[in-house]
Backbone as a chain_set.jsonl record, in Angstrom:
{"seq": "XXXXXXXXXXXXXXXXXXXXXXXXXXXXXXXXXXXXXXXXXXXXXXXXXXXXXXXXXXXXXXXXXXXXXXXXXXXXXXXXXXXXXXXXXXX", "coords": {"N": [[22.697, 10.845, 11.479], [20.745, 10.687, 14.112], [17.045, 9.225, 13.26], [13.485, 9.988, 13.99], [10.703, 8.199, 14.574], [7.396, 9.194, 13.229], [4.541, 10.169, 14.799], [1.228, 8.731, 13.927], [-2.001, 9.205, 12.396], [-4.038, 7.062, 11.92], [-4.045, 3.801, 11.606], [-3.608, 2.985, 8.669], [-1.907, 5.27, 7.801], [0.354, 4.105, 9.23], [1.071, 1.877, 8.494], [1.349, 2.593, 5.722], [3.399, 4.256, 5.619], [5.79, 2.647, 6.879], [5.964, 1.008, 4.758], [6.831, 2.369, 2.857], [9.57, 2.989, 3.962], [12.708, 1.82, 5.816], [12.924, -0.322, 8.634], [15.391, -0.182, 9.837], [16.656, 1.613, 9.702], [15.842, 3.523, 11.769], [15.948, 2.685, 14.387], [17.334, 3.447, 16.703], [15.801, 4.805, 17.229], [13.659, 2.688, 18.802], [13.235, 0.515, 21.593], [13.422, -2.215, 23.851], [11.385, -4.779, 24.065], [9.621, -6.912, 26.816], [8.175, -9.857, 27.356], [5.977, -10.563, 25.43], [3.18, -11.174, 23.539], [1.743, -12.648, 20.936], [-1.832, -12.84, 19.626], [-4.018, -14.158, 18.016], [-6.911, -12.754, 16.242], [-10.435, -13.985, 17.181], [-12.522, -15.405, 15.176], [-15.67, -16.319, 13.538], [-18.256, -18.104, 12.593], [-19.409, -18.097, 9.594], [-22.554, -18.091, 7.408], [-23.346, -18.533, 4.124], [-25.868, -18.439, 1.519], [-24.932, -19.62, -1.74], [-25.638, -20.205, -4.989], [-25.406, -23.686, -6.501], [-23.963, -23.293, -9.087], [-22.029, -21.3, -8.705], [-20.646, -21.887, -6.335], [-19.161, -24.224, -7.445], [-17.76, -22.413, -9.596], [-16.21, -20.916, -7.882], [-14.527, -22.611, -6.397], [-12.937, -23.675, -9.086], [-11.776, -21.538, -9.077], [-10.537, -21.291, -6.861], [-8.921, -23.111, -7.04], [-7.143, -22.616, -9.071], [-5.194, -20.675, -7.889], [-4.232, -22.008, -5.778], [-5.476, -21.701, -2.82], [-7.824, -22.617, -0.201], [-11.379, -22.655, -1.274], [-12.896, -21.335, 1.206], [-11.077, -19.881, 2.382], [-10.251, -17.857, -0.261], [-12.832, -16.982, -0.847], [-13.107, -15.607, 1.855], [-10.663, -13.79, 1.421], [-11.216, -12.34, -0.644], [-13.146, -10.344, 0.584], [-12.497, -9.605, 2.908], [-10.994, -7.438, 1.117], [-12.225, -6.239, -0.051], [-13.502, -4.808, 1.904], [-11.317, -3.43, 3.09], [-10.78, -1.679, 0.629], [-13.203, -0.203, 0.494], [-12.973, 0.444, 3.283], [-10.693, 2.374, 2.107], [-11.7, 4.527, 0.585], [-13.779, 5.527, 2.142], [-11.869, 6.925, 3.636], [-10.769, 8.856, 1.78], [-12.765, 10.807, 1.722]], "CA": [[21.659, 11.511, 12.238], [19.057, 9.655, 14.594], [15.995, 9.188, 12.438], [12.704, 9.405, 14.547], [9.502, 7.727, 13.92], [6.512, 10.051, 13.428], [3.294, 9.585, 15.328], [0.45, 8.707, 12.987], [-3.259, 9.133, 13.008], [-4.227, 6.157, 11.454], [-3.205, 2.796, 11.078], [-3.22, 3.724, 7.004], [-1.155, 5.944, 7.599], [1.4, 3.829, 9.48], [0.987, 1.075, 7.093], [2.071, 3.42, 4.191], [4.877, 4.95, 6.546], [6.457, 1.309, 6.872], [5.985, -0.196, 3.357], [8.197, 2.855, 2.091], [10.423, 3.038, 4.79], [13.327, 0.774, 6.476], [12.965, -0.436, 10.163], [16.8, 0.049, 10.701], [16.807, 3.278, 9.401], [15.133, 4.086, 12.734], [16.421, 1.232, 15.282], [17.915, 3.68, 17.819], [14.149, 5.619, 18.265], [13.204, 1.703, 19.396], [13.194, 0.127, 22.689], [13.229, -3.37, 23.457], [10.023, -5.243, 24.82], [9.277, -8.075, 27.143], [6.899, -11.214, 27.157], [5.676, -9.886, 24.009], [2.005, -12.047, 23.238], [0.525, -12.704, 19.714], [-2.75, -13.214, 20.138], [-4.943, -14.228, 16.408], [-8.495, -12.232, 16.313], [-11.013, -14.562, 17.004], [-13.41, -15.424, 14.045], [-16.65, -16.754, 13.876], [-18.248, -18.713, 11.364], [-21.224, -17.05, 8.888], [-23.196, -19.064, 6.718], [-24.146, -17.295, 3.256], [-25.997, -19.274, 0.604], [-24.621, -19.679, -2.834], [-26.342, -21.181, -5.681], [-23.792, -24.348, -6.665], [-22.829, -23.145, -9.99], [-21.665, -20.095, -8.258], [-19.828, -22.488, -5.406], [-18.215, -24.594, -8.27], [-16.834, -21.596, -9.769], [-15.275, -20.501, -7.244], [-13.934, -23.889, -6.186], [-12.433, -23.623, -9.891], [-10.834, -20.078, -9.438], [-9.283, -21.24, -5.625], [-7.767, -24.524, -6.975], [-5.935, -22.323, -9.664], [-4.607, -19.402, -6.808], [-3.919, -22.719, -4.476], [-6.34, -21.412, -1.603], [-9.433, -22.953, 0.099], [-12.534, -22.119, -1.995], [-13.292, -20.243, 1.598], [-10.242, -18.726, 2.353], [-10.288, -17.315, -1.462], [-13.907, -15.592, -0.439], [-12.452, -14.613, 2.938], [-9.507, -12.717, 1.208], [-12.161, -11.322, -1.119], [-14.062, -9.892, 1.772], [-11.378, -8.123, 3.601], [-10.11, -6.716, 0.209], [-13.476, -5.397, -0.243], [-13.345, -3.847, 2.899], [-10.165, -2.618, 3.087], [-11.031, -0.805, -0.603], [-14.567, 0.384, 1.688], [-11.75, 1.965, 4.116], [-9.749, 3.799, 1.616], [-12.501, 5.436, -0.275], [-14.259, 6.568, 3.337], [-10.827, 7.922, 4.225], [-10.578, 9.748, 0.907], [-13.598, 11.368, 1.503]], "C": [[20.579, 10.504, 12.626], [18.086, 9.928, 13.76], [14.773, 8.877, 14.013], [11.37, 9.004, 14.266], [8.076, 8.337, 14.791], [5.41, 9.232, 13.845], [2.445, 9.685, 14.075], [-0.766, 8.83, 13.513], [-4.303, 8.398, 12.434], [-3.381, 5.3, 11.545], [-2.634, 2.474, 9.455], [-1.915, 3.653, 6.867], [0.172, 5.362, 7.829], [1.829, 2.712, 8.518], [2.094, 1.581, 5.934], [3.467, 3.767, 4.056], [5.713, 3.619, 6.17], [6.843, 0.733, 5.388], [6.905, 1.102, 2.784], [9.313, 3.303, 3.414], [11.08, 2.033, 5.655], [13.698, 1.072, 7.93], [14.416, -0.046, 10.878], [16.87, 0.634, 10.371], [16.71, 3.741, 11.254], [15.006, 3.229, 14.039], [17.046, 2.027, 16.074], [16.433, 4.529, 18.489], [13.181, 4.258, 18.843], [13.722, 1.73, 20.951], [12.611, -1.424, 22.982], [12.126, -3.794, 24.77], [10.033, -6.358, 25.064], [8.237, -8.745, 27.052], [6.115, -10.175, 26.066], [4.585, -11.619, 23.558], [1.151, -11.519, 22.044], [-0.646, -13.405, 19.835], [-3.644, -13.426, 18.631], [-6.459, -13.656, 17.102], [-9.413, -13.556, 16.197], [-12.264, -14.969, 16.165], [-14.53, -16.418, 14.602], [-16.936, -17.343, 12.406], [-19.589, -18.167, 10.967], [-21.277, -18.382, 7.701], [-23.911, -18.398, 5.917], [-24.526, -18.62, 2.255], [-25.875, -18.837, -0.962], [-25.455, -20.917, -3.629], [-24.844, -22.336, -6.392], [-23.433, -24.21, -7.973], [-22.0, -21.85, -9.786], [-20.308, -20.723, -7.048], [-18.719, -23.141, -6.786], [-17.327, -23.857, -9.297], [-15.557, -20.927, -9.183], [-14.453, -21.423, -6.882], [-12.781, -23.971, -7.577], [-10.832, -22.524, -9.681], [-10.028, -20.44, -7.962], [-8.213, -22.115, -6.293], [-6.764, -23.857, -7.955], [-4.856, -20.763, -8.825], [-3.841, -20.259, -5.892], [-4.657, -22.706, -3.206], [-7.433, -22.318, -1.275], [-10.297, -22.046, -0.368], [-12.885, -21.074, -0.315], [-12.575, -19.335, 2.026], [-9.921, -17.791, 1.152], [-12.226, -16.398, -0.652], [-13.569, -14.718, 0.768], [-11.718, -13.649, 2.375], [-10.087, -11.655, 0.276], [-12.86, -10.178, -0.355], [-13.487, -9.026, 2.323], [-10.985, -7.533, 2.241], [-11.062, -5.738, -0.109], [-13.604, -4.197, 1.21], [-12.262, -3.011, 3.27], [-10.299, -1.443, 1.941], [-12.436, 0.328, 0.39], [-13.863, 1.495, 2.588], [-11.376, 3.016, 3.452], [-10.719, 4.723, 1.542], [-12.99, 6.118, 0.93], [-13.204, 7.456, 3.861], [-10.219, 9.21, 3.334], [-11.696, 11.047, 0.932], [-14.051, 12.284, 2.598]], "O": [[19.839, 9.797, 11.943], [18.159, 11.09, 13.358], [14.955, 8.0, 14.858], [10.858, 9.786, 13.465], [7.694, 8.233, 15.956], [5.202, 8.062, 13.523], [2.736, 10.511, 13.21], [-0.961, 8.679, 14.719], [-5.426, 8.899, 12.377], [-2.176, 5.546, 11.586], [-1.587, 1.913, 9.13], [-1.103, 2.879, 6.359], [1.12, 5.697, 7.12], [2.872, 2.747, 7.865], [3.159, 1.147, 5.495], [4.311, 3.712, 3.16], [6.299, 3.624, 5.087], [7.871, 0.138, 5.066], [7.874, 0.692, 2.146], [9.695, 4.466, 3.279], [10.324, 1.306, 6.3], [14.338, 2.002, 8.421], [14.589, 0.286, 12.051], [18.046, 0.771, 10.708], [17.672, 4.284, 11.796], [13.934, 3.161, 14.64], [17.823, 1.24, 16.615], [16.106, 4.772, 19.65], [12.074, 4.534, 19.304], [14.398, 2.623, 21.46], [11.564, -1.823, 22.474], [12.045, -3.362, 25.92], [10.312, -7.166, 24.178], [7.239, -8.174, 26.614], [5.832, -8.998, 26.292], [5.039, -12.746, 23.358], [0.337, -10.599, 21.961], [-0.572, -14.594, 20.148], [-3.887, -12.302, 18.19], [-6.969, -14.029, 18.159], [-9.227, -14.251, 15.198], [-13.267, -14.717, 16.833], [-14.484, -17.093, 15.63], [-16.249, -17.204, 11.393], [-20.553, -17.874, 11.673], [-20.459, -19.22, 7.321], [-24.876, -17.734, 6.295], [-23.793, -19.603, 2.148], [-26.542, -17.911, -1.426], [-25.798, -22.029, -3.229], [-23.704, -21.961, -6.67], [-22.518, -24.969, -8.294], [-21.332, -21.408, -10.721], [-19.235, -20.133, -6.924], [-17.652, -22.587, -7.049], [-16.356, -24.404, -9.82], [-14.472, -20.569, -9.64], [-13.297, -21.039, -7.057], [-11.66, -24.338, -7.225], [-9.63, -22.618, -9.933], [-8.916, -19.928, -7.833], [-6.995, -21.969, -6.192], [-5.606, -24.273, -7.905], [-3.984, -20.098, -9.385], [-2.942, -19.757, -5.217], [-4.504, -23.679, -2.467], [-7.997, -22.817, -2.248], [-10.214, -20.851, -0.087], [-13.166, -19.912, -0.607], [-12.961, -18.173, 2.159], [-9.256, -16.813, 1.493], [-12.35, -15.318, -0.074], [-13.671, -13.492, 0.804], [-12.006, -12.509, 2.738], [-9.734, -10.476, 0.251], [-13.047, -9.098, -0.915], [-13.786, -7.832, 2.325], [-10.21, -6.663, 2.636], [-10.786, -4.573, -0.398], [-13.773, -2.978, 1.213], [-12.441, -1.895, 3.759], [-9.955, -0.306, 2.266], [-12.276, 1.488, 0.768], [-13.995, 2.716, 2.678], [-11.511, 4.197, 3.774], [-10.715, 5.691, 2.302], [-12.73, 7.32, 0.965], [-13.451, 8.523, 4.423], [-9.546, 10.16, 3.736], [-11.52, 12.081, 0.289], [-15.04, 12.999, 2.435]]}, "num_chains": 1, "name": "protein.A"}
């Protein structure tokens, strides 16, 4: 039986949809797409001040994850916000 893939009303939601569910399950409700362009969100740069035993901590805690001390606060940041999402969507 064709499987078709439900509209969502969130990105959450489709998120959630996906991570328990397999794409070829549902590979005949596709359609194939041309010139197809990834485009990266453009970032900006912010400037927050840390006192430096607060920088050399963190510098500690990237080098054992592997990350850049600011990509380790970046991934903090969105995780914080992403947690910020759920809870407003729970509510």
């Amino acid at each position: 039986m064709k499987k078709k893939i439900p509209e969502f009303k969130t990105e959450a939601a489709l998120a959630t949809f996906w991570d328990n569910h397999d794409f070829l399950d549902y590979l005949e409700d596709t359609e194939p797409v041309d010139d197809v362009v990834f485009e990266r969100p453009k970032k900006s740069v912010v400037s927050i001040r840390l006192e430096k035993s607060q920088i050399n901590e963190i510098k500690k805690l990237s080098h054992k994850t592997g990350l850049g001390y600011s990509s380790l606060i970046r991934s903090w940041i969105i995780e914080k916000l992403a947690n910020i999402h759920r809870l407003q969507e729970n509510h």
